[in-house]
N, C-alpha and C positions, 0 to 999 in steps of 0.2 A: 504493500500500500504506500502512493506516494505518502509527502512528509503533510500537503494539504489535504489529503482522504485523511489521515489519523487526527489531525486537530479539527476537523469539520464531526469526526465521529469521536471524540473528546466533547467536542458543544453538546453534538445530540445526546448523550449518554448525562451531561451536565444537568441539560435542558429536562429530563426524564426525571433526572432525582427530585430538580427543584418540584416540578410538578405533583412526584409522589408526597412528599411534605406538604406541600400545600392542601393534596389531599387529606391527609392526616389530619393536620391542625384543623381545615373547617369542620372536618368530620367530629374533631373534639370539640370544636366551638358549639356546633350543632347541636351532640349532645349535654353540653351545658346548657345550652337553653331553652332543650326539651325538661331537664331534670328542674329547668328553673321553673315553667311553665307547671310543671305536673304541682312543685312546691305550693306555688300560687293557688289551684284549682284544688287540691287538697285542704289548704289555710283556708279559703274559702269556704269549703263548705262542710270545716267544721264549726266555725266562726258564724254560720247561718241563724238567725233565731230561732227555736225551737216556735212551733206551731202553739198557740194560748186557744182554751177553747171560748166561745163567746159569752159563755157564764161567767167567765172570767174578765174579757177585755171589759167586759160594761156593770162590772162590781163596780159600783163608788165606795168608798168609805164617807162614814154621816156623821155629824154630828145633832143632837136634837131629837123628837118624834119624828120613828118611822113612819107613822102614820098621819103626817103635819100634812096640811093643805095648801103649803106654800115652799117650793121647795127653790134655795138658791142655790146653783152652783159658781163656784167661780173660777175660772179657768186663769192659773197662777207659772209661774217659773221661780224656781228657787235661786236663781241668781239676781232676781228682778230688785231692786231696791225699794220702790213704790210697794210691792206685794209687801216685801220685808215691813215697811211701815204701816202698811194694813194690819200689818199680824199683829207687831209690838205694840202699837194702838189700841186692841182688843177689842175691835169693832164688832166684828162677826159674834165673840162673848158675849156682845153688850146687845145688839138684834137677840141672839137664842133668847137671853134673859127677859127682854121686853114682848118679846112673842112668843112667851112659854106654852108649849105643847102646840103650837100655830106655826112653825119655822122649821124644816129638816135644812143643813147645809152640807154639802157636800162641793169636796174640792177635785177636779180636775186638771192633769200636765199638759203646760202649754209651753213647752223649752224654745223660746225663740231670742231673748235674750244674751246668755251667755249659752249659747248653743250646747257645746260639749259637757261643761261643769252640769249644765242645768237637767241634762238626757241621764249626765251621771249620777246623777241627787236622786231623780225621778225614778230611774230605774233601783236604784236602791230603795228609795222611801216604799215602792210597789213590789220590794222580795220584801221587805217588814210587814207589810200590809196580810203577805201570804200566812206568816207565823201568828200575830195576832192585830186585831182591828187598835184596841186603847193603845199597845206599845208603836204601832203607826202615827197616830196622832203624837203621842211623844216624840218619836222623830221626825216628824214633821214640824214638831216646833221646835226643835231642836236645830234642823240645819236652816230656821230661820234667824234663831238667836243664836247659835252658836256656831255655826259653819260659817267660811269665805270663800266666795269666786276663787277658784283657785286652788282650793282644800283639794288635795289626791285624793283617791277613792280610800285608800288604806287610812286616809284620817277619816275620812265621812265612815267606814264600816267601824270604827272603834270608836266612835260617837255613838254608832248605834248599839254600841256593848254597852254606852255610860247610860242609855236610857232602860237597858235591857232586855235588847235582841240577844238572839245566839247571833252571832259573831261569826263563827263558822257555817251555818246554812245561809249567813248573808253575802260570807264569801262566794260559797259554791255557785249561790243563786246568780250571784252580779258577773260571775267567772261564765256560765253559760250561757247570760243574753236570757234567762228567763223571760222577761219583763221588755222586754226591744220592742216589741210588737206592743204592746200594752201601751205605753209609752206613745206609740204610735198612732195608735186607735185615739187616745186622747187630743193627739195635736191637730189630727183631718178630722174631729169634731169639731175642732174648736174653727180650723179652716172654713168647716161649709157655713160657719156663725159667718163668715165674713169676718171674726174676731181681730184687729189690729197690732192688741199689745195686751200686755198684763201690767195689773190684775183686771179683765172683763167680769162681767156678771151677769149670769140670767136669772130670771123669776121664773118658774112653773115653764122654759123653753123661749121667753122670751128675751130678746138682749136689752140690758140696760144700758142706756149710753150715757155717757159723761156722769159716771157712776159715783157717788160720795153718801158716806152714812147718811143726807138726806133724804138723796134720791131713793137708793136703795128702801126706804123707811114709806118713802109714799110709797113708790111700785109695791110693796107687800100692803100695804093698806087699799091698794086701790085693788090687788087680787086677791082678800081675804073678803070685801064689800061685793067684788062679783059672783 
């Protein structure tokens, strides 16, 4: 073989390896990010919320007579400052009291506020709800007055031991997304209200607007006289 047939078949044999490598490496690229993909699609859907039955999404917790003729909900976010000042104001206490046996109230999650902290509150405050209704309302006025924007969940669940939750089924429960859905069901109710911001209210289904222990005080006057 001339001396230019051996370096031309030196290229090609060159030319051959690079190819083969190249081979190789995409082929390992490739399966990285098949094994990435599979990752994803697995986290996914175990991470899915577990299915809530409808007995469940549309429990409220009440405060008041179950069998009151006037019933307000008010659709709230635990990061909300305004709800905050509704609560530490002890408005709603002060309505049950003046409309005793006349007034159930029931609260409703409207996380639109601080979005993430508020879904994180909510979906904890509704795995307490599941163990008992009275230690719900303690945490619920607990991560009013004692919780901040911003609280990890590992501070909000050992709040919910100072009120006394188990601690550990609130872990499990907030670790699964029990309550995701739940959480949810409450926010596209609050959606088809048209509802804007927290804390809203309604009387017996309807919306109160520009809502103030006044107003709220006539609307229950004006549907306990209908």
């Amino acid at each position: 073989m001339s001396t230019h047939g051996k370096a031309r078949a030196r290229k090609a044999a060159r030319r051959k390896q690079q190819q083969q490598r190249t081979l190789i490496i995409g082929g390992a690229v490739g399966a990285v990010i098949l094994i990435a993909l599979a990752a994803i699609l697995i986290g996914g859907a175990g991470s899915a919320a577990p299915p809530v039955e409808d007995s469940r999404l549309t429990l409220d917790p009440y405060l008041g007579d179950p069998n009151a003729p006037v019933t307000i909900v008010e659709y709230g976010a635990y990061g909300c400052p305004a709800c905050r000042a509704w609560h530490e104001a002890g408005i709603i206490e002060q309505i049950l009291a003046a409309y005793s046996g006349q007034v159930r109230f029931t609260f409703r999650d409207y996380p639109v506020i601080s979005p993430a902290y508020d879904r994180m509150a909510a979906e904890l405050a509704q795995c307490a709800l599941d163990q008992d209704e009275e230690l719900y309302w303690a945490y619920h006025n607990a991560l009013y007055t004692r919780a901040q924007v911003g609280d990890s969940r590992d501070t909000l669940i050992a709040l919910g031991g100072e009120v006394g939750l188990d601690t550990d089924a609130l872990q499990a429960c907030a670790d699964a997304g029990t309550h995701r859905a739940t959480v949810q069901y409450d926010e596209d109710r609050a959606r088809r209200l048209g509802l804007r911001g927290t804390p809203s209210f309604t009387i017996n289904g309807s919306v109160v607007y520009n809502a103030s222990p006044e107003t709220l005080q006539a609307a229950i006057t004006r549907a306990l006289s209908g």
